[in-house]
Structures are given as C-alpha cells and as structure tokens.
C-alpha positions, 0 to 999 in steps of 0.5 A: 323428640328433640336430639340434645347434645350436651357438653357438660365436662362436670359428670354429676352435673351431666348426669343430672343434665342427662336424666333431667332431658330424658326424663322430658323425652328428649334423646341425649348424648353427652359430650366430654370435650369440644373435639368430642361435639365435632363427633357427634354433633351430626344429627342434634337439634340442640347443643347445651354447654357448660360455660362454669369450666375453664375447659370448654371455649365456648365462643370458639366453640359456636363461631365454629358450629355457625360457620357452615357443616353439620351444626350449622343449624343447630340451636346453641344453650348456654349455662353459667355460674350466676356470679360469673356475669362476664361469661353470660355477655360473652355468650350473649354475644358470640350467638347462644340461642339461650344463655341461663344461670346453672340454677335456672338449668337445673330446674327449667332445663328440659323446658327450656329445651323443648321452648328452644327447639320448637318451630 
C-alpha cells in the first residue's frame, strides 16, 4: 500500500483525487496548504500537487522536500492545466518525478501513482 500525500486546494477536485487513489488502495491524506505538507509529509511515499492555483509554489515547495528531512525520499507528481504549458516546464525542471495534465490525472491517477512508487 502506498502512502499519498496529496496537495490538492480545489475540494472537489480533491475528493475526486482522494476516492480515485483509495479506490486503487492506496491510503491518502489531503493537504490544504504547503505548511500543511510539512505536517504531514512524515511517512508518504508520495506527494501529488495541484500546479492549476496560484496558491501553491510548487518548485519552492519541492526544492524544500529534496533538500534533506523527512520528504527527502519521497517521490513528487505533478498535475496542471493542459493549456498551461509554462507550468508543465517548470515542474519539469525543478524535479517532479511525474508532471501530467489535470485530464490525464483524472483518469490515470491511481495508476500512475502505483507506476511511480513501485521499486
């Protein structure tokens, strides 16, 4: 069983996140807020983050998670807006594991979290 910590700000979107990786087994915990991560990210072996709000800094965010502590070895996803393609190359760049479209994360998510943290 995988452990997700999901920072997903948008609550419908989050629980459709949330229902979606239980559903596949996974055990999930939401997060609200980046201080919100640092509370809980003890234990995951996953973060997703929602790159569509302008609240989240995501490549502050995961410079932070890489740079030792808890999170160290947690793997990082990324979703954004399919039009938003700047976003996707800066996630790209700071280090997300996985960087998809909101579509393909609504579909394929509890996938592609298996996929990324299977040894």
């Amino acid at each position: 069983m995988t452990r997700v910590l999901a920072l997903v700000p948008d609550l419908l979107f989050g629980s459709k996140v949330k229902a979606m990786l239980e559903g596949a087994g996974h055990e999930v915990e939401m997060a609200q807020s980046e201080t919100d991560v640092w509370d809980q990210i003890a234990g995951s072996d996953v973060l997703v983050v929602d790159l569509t709000t302008d609240d989240v800094d995501a490549t502050g965010l995961l410079d932070t998670l890489r740079s030792g502590g808890e999170g160290n070895h947690v793997k990082a996803m990324a979703f954004y807006s399919h039009v938003d393609v700047d976003v996707k190359r800066e996630a790209e760049a700071a280090g997300f594991d996985l960087v998809v479209p909101r579509s393909r994360m609504a579909r394929e998510g509890a996938e592609l979290v298996t996929r990324l943290s299977s040894p």
